[in-house]
Each structure stands twice: as structure tokens, then as C-alpha cells.
N, C-alpha and C positions, 0 to 999 in steps of 0.2 A: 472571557475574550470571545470575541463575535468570528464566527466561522470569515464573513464576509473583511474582515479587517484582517484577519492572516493571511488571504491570499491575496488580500491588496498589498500588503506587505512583502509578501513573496515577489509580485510583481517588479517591486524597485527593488529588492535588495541583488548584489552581486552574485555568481555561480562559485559554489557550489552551496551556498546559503541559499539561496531562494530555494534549490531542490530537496533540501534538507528540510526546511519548511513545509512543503508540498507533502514529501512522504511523512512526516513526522504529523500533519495534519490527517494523513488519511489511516495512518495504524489507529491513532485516535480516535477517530471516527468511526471503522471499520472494526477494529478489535482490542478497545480500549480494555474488555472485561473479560478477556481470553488469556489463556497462560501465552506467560512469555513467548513460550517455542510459536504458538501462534499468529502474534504480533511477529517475528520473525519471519512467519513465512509471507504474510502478508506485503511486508516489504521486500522479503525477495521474490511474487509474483510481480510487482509492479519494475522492480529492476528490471526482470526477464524480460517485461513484453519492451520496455525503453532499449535494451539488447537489441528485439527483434525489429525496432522502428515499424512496425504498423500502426501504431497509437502515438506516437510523437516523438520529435527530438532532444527532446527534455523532461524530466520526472515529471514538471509539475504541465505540461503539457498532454502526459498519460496519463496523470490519474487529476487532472482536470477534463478530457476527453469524457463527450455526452455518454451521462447512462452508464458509464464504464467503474468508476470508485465513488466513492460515497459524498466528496469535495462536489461532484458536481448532479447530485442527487439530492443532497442533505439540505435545506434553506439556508440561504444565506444568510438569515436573521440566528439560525444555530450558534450558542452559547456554550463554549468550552470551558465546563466549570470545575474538569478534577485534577487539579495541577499536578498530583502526582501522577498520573496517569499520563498528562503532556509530559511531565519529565521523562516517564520511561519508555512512553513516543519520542522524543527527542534522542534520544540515546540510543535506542535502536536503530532508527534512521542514519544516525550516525554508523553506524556498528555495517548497517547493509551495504551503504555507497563505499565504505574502505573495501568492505571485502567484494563487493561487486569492480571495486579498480583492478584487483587480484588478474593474472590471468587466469581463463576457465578452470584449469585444472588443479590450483591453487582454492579454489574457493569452497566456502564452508557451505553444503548446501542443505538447506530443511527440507525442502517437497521438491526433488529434483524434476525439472520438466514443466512444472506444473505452471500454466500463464491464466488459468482461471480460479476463482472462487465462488461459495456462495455460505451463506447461513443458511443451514440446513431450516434451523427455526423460521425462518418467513419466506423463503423463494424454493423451486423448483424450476428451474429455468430450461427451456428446451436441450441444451446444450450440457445439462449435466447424467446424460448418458455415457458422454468421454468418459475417456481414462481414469479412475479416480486417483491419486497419486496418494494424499495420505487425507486422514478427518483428525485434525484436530479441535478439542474445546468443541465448539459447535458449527465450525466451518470445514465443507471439505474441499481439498485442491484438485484440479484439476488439469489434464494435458489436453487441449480440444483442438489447438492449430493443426 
């Protein structure tokens, strides 16, 4: 499945499906090969910063947002080719937006705080002098706001 055809998808489908789609394409992308807990947290950085509205009104409006998740970094022509892997993208995705409807103090948190990431294995980003909040797998999260 072509990167560029699921978030033209996303595009028409209704809410809260197309946001599902959104994050469920970018754990994918972002941290397809990472343990679970990881994939978890990834979706709930991207929840946080949709909380914090600096990055958009909608999941897939954050982590479509330039340079910021991998949806809008990764070529369009990118080919999602490990179904199980979409699957357990899909279901996390799921799993974030219920417990991100929770009130705050209700909710299950992985890297509390944390509204950045990176792989350690390819970037150094100015910005990863922050907070570190927790390194999983091969990413670590970040508090920078």
C-alpha cells in the first residue's frame, strides 16, 4: 500500500477514522521495528502535541505538519509492505485515541511530558538537549516545549 494513497484516504474518510489512519500510518513509519512500548509512545507524542494545538487541529493535520512525523517526510511513492506491522499500527492507534479521550488523570501514560522524539540512530537534532523523558528501542523522547 502506497504511503501516498493512505493519506489520500484519510483525507475522505469520516472522524475519527481518518485520525486513526494518520497515526496508525505514522507508528508505521516511525517505529514499525521498535517494541511495542515504543510504538506506544510514539502515538502518544503525537496525541500530546494535538492536546497542545501548536501543530494542528487534527491527528492527521500533526503529524502531517512539515518536517515534524515521518508522513510528511517519507516520499510519497513509499510502500507499506509489512501487514503485520500495519496491523499492530492500527491497533495501537486505536488503543491511544480511547485512552487520549480519558480525562488527563485517567490516562495510561508511556513517556509522560514528552512532545518530541528522535532516532538516536540517524538525527541529532538541535533540540535534543531537552528533557530526556525516557530512550526506548532506539528512540528517545523528549519534553522541549
Amino acid at each position: 500500500m502506497k504511503l501516498e494513497w493512505l493519506l489520500w484516504l484519510a483525507s475522505l474518510l469520516p472522524q475519527p477514522l481518518a485520525d486513526r489512519t494518520c497515526l496508525a500510518t505514522t507508528v508505521y513509519l516511525e517505529a514499525r521495528s521498535e517494541p511495542v512500548l515504543g510504538q506506544k509512545a510514539v502515538a502518544e507524542v503525537a496525541m500530546r502535541r494535538l492536546e497542545a494545538g501548536r501543530w494542528g487541529d487534527s491527528v492527521c493535520a500533526v503529524v502531517n505538519a512539515r518536517g515534524q512525523f515521518a508522513p510528511s517526510l517519507v516520499s510519497p511513492r513509499y510502500t507499506l509492505r509489512n501487514a503485520n506491522a500495519w496491523g499492530r499500527a492500527w491497533r495501537i492507534a486505536g488503543e491511544a485515541m480511547t485512552n487520549w479521550a480519558l480525562p488527563p488523570a485517567q490516562r495510561q501514560l508511556v513517556v509522560p511530558d514528552a512532545d518530541h522524539f528522535y532516532a538516536q540512530s540517524i538525527a541529532n537534532p538541535a533540540w535534543s538537549s531537552a528533557r530526556v523523558v525516557a530512550v526506548i528501542g532506539g528512540h528517545a523522547f523528549l519534553h522541549v516545549r
